[in-house]
N, C-alpha and C positions, 0 to 999 in steps of 0.2 A: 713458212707454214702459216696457212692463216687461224685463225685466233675462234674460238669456240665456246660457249657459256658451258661452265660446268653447273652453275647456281645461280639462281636469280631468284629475288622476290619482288612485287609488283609495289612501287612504294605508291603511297598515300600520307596523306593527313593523319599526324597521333596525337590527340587532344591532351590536355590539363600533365604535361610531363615538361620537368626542369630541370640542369644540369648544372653543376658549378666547378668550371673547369675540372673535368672527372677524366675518367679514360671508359671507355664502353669496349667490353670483347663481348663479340657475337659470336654464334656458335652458328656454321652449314656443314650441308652433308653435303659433299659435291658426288658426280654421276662420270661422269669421264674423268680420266688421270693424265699427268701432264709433266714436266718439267721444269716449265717455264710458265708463270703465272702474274697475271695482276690482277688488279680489283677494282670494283665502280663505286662512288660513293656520292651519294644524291643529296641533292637540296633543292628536289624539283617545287615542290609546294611552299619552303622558305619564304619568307618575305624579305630577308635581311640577309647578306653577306652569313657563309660558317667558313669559321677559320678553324681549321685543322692544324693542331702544335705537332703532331707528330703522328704517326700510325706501325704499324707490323702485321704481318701476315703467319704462323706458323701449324704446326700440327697438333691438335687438342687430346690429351690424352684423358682428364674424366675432370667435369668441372668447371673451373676458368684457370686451370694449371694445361701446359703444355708440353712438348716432348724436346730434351735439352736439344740444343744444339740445331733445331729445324726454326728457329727464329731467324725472320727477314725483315730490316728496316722496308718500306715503302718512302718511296722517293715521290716524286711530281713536277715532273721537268726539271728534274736533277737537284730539288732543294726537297728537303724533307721536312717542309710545313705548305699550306694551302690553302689559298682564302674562295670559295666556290659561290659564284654568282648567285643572288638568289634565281630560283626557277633554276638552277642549270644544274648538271654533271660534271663530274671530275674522274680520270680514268688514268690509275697510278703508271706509272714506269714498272716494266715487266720486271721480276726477279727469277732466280734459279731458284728453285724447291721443288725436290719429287714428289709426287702426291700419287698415289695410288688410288683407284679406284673407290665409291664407298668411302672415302678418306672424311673425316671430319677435322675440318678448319676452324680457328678462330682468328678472325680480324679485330685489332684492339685499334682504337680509335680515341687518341688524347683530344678532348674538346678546350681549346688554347684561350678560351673565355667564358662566363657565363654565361646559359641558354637559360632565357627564362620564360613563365609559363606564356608570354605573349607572343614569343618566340613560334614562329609557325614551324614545328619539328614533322620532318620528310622519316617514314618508315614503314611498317607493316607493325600492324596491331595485333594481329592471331597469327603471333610465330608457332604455336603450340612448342617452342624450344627456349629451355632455359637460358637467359643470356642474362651477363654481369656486368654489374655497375661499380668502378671503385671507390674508392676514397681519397677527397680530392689530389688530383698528380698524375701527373706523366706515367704512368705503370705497364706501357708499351711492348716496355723487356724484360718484363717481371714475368720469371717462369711460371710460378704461385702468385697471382695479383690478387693484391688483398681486395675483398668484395664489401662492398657495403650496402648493396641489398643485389635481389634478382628481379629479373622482368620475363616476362613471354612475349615480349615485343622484340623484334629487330629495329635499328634503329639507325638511319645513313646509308649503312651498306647495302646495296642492291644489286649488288652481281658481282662474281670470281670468274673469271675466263681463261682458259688454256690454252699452248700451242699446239695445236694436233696434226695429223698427217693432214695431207690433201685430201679432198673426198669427204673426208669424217661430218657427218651431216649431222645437226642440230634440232632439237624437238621444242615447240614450247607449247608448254599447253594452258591454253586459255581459254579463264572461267571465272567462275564466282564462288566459294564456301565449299562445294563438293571437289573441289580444287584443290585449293587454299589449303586447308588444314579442319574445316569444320568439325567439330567432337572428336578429333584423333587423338589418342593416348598422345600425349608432353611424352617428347624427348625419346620417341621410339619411330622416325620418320615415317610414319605407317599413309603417307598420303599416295595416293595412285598414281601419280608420276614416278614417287621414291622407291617401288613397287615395279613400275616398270626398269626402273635401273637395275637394281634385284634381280631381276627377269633375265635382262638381257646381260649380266655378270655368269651370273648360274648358268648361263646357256654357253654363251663363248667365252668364257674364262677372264672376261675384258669387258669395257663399258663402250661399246663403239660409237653410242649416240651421245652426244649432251644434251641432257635433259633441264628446260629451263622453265621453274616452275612461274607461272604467269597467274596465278586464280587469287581472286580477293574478296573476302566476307562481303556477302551484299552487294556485289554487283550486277548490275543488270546492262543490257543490252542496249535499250534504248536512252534509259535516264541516268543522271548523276546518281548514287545512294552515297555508298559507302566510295569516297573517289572518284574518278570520272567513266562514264560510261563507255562498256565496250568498245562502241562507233568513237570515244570520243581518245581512248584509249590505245586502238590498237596498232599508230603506227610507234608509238613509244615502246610502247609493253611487246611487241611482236617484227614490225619489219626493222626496228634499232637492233635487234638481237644480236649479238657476234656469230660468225656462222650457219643464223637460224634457216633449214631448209622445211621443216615440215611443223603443221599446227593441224594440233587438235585444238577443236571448240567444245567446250561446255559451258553453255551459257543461255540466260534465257528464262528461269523458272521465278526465279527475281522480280523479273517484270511481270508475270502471272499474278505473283503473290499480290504486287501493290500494297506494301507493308503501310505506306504513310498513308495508305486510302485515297490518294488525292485524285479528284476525277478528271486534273489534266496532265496522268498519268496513266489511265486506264492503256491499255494496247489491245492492240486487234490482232488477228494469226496474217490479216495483210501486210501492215505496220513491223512486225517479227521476221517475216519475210525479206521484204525489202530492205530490212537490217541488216539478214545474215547476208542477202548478197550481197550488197556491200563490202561487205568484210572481202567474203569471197572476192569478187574485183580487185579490190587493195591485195590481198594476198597472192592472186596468179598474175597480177601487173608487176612482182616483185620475184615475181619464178619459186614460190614456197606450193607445195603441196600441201591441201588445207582436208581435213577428216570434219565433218560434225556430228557428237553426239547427241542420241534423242536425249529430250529433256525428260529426266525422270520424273514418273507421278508424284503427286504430295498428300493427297486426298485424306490422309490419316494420320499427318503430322500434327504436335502436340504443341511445338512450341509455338508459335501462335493462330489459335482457332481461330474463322472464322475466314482467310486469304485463300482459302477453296471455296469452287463454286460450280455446279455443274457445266456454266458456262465458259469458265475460264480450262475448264478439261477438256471440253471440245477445241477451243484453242490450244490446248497442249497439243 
């Protein structure tokens, strides 16, 4: 059966964060349910060797405590530690664990040495989801992992994939903040992908797509901001996907705004264009069914005046 993202988050750069050999449990809500499972953990942005002392995968019942008995060591080519290239990926040995739909996961992740703040650390900054840090130690199998502080960052992990039937088609949607998590209530999934999982539960009793969220605070289409740009982005974040068959886009309001001002950043509705096709090209060269959405108005947003302009509305 081939293999399907139930979760994904788009990793980037997480500035001024350190770790001294700790354990981190992240907390996802996956969208399809599965069996047989593994997990992706990134150190694309790294500059240095992360060595992984150990890790686990189980089911989250409230907090950074778990439900007895759904604990799975993660292995990695049959040894269960792992030293992950800088820039590169590492994608565990599949385990058994049922996962229901809707299910919420925590992957705990022993760091087997000091990460310091020089340390170029691979994650997602606007988890809007609580996630724990221990005290330092191996706390992998710890049902109650003692916490020694929280974050709303994800941190490593960047995708959980399942085995699904054949056919079982794959979503990711890709974009920037209106994606991602911007202003959404912490720790109540309320983003528009999570939403659509919702949707499609309520309706067939089952999750038949896997939903793979892709959106990142501040990105834009054409330039780096927040991460690397759309264009520059999208065969990592979208044609790597495990089973991914269809992409929505929202993307684009970003580069309207021109937050840094800078005028060899400006864009043109030509310039935006020749963007999105792009994408489009890389997408139907890859046999993915690609949606775009319009870019929504801003004209009356508050949090920084001044990135609207008659002109740049008419490019909208």
């Amino acid at each position: 059966m081939p293999w399907v993202g139930t979760w994904t988050t788009s990793p980037a750069p997480v500035a001024d964060v350190a770790f001294e050999s700790q354990t981190l449990r992240m907390i996802a809500r996956i969208s399809i349910g599965g069996t047989i499972v593994r997990v992706r953990i990134s150190n694309a942005f790294g500059d240095k060797p992360l060595r992984i002392g150990a890790a686990s995968i189980s089911v989250r019942t409230s907090d950074a405590s778990i439900v007895p008995g759904t604990l799975r060591r993660l292995t990695f080519g049959g040894e269960p530690t792992a030293v992950i290239a800088a820039g590169a990926l590492m994608v565990s040995d599949p385990v058994q664990l049922a996962l229901a739909p809707l299910t919420d996961v925590a992957v705990s992740v022993f760091l087997a040495h000091p990460v310091p703040e020089t340390f170029r650390v691979t994650g997602h900054g606007t988890a809007r989801q609580t996630n724990y840090v221990s005290a330092p130690g191996d706390h992998t199998t710890a049902e109650a992992m003692p916490v020694a502080r929280t974050t709303q960052s994800w941190f490593f992990v960047s995708g959980i994939e399942v085995e699904a039937p054949t056919g079982t088609r794959g979503l990711v949607a890709f974009g920037d903040s209106l994606t991602d998590a911007n202003i959404s209530t912490p720790d109540t999934n309320s983003r528009w992908p999570d939403q659509i999982a919702r949707r499609l539960v309520e309706t067939f009793g089952d999750c038949p797509v896997g939903i793979m969220n892709q959106g990142l605070g501040g990105n834009r289409l054409l330039h780096d901001l927040t991460g690397d740009s759309g264009l520059k982005r999208f065969d990592r974040d979208v044609l790597a996907q495990p089973g991914v068959t269809d992409v929505i886009m929202l993307l684009g309001v970003n580069d309207l705004r021109n937050r840094r001002g800078d005028p060899g950043e400006v864009v043109s509705a030509a310039a935006m264009i020749a963007g999105y096709k792009q994408i489009a090209v890389r997408a139907k060269a890859a046999g993915l069914r690609i949606s775009a959405s319009t870019i929504l108005p801003y004209e009356n947003e508050t949090f920084q005046p001044g990135c609207w302009s008659p002109e740049r509305e008419e490019i909208r």
